[in-house]
C-alpha positions as CSV (number, residue, x, y, z in Angstrom):
1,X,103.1,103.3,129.9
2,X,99.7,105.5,130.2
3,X,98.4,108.2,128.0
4,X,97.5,111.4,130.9
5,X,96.2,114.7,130.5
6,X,98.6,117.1,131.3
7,X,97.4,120.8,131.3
8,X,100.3,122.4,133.2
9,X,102.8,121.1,130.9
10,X,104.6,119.3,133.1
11,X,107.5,117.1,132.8
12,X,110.3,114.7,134.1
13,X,110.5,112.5,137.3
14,X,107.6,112.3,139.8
15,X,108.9,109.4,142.4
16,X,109.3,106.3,141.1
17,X,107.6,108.1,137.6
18,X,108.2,109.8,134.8
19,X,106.1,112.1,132.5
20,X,107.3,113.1,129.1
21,X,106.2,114.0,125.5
22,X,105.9,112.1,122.2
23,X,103.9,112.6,119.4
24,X,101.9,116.0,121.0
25,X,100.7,113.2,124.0
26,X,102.3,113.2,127.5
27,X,102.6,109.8,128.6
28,X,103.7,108.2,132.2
29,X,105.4,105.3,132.8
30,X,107.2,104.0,135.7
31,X,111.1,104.7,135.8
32,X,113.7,102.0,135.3
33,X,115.6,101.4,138.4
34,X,119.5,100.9,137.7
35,X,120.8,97.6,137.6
36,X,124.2,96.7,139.2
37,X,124.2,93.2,138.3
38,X,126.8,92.4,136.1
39,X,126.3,89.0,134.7
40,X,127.8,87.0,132.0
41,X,124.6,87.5,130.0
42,X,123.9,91.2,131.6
43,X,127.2,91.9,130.1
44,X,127.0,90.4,126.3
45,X,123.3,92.5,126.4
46,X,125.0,95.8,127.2
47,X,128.0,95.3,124.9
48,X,125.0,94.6,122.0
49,X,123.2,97.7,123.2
50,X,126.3,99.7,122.7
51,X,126.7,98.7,119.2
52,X,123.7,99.1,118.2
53,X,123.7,102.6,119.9
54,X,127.0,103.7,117.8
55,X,125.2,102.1,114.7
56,X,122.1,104.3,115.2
57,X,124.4,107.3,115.8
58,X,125.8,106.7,112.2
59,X,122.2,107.0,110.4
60,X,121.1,110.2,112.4
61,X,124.2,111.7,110.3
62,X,122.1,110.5,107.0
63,X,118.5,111.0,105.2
64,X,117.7,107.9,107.0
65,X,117.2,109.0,110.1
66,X,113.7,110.8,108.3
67,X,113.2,107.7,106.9
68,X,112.8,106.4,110.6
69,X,110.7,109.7,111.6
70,X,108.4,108.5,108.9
71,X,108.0,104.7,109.9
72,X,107.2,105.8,113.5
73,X,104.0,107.9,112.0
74,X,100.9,106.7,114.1
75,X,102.9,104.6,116.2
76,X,103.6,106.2,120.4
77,X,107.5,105.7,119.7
78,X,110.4,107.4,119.0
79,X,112.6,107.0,115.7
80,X,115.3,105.7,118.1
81,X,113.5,103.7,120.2
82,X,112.1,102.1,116.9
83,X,115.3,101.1,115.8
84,X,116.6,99.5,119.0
85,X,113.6,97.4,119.0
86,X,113.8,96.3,115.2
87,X,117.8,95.7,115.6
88,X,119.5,95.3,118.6
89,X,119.2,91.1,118.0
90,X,121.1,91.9,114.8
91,X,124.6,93.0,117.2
92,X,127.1,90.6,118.7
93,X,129.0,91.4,122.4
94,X,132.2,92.1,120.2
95,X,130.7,95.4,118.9
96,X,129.9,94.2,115.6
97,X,127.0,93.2,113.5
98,X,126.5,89.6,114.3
99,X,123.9,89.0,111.6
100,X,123.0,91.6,108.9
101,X,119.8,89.4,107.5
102,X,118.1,90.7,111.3
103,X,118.9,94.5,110.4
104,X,116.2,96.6,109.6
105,X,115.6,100.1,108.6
106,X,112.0,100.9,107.9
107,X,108.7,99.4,108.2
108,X,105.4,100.2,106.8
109,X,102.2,99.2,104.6
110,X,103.2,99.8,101.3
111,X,104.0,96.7,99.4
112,X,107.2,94.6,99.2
113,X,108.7,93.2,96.2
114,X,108.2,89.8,94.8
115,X,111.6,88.0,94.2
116,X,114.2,90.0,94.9
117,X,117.8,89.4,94.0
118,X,120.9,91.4,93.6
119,X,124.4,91.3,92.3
120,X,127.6,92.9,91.9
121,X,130.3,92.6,89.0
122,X,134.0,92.8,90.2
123,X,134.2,96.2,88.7
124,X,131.4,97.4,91.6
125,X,128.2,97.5,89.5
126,X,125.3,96.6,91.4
127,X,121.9,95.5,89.8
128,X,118.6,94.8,91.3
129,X,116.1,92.9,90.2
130,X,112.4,91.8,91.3
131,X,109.0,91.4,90.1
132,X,105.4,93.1,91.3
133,X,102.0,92.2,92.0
134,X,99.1,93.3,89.4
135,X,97.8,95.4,92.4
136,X,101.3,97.0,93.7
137,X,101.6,98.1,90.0
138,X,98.3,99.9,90.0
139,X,98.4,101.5,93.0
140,X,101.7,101.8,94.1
141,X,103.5,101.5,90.9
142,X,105.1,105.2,90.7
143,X,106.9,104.0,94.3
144,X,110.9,105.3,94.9
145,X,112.9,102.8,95.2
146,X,115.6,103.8,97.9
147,X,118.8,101.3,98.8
148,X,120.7,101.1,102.1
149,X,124.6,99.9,101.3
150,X,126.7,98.1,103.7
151,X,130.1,96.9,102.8
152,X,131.5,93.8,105.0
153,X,134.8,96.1,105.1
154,X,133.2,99.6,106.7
155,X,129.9,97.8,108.1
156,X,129.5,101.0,110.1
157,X,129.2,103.3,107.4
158,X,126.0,102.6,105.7
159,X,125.2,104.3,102.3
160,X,121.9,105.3,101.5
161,X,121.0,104.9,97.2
162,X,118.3,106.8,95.5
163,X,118.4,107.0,91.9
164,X,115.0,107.8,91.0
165,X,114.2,104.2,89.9
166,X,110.3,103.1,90.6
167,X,108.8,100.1,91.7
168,X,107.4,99.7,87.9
169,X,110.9,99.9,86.5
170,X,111.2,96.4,88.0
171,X,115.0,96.8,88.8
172,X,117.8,99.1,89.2
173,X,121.4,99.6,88.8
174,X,123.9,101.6,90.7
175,X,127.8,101.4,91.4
176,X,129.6,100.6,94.4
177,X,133.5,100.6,95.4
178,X,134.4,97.8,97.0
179,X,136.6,95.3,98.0
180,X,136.7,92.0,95.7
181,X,135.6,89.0,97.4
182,X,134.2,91.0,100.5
183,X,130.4,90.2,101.2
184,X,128.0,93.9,99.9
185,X,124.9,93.7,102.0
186,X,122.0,96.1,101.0
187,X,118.4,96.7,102.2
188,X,115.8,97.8,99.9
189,X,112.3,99.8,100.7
190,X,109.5,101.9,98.7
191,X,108.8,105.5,99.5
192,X,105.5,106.7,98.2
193,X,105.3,109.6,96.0
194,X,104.4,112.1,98.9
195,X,107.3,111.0,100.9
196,X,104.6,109.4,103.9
197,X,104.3,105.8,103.5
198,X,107.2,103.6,103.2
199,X,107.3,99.8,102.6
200,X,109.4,97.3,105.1
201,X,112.9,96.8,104.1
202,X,114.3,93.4,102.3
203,X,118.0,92.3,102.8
204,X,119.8,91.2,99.9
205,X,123.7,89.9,100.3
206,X,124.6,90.8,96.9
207,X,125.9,87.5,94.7
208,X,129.4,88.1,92.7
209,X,128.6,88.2,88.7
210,X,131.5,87.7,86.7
């Protein structure tokens, strides 16, 4: 793919290329001729892709799908095409999500917590824990924390958590219906103060506190 100058605005397939916009650039790249081998292996990859198509579909209904608008800032790719690259390992051929430690949702340069743990009481309270550096405090201390939620149950039908909680508060604690005994997977990322930077997610499969 090639950045081109483009002064007549145009756009769409040129041959065996095709010109189109991102970002306020216009970029060419050569188009992707179809594929009608159908493989064992061809097969399990486009059964993945659909899943984690029909995933993606789910967070455009959500604030999360500006999360992803953010984490693409400075970066020639699209919010979608972003999340297909960061996921689609994370999808098994039977439609589901093979491994949910692989998903994630945002990436970025602000700073990651230290030691972070979660856990959940049989009554659905969820609490967060984790510790910060001397300079993350400083300088990124005032930090939202925001949670993405996925229950084993509805693993389609992620829940985004933001309870005003910063990364100087050091933890957090929320409540979530679920199921007793089914596995609560959530991600957790900073947003800066001015909404523009945003820190990469970190999985936690939350533990069962009695």
């Amino acid at each position: 793919m090639a950045e081109v100058k483009n002064c007549l605005g145009i756009r769409g397939r040129i041959g065996d290329y095709v010109l189109f916009r991102l970002g306020g650039k216009t970029f060419l790249k050569r188009r992707v001729k179809e594929n009608k081998s159908n493989t064992e292996k061809q097969q399990v990859m486009r059964a993945r892709f659909r899943a984690a198509v029909c995933f993606y579909q789910r967070l455009k209904e959500m604030p999360l799908k500006q999360v992803l608008s953010v984490a693409t800032r400075g970066r020639c790719v699209s919010g979608y095409a972003l999340f297909m690259k960061m996921n689609l390992k994370a999808f098994g051929a039977d439609g589901r999500i093979a491994d949910f430690a692989l998903l994630q949702f945002t990436v970025g340069k602000r700073q990651r917590a230290y030691s972070l743990e979660g856990w959940i009481a049989p009554a659905g309270r969820v609490t967060l824990e984790w510790r910060n550096g001397w300079i993350s405090e400083l300088r990124e201390g005032q930090d939202r924390l925001e949670v993405v939620v996925l229950k084993e149950e509805c693993s389609f039908s992620p829940v985004l958590v933001s309870e005003g909680v910063t990364r100087n508060d050091r933890g957090a604690c929320f409540w979530v219906a679920h199921k007793p005994g089914r596995k609560v997977h959530v991600y957790c990322y900073f947003v800066s103060p001015d909404g523009k930077e945003l820190s990469q997610s970190q999985y936690v499969c939350l533990k069962e506190r009695i």
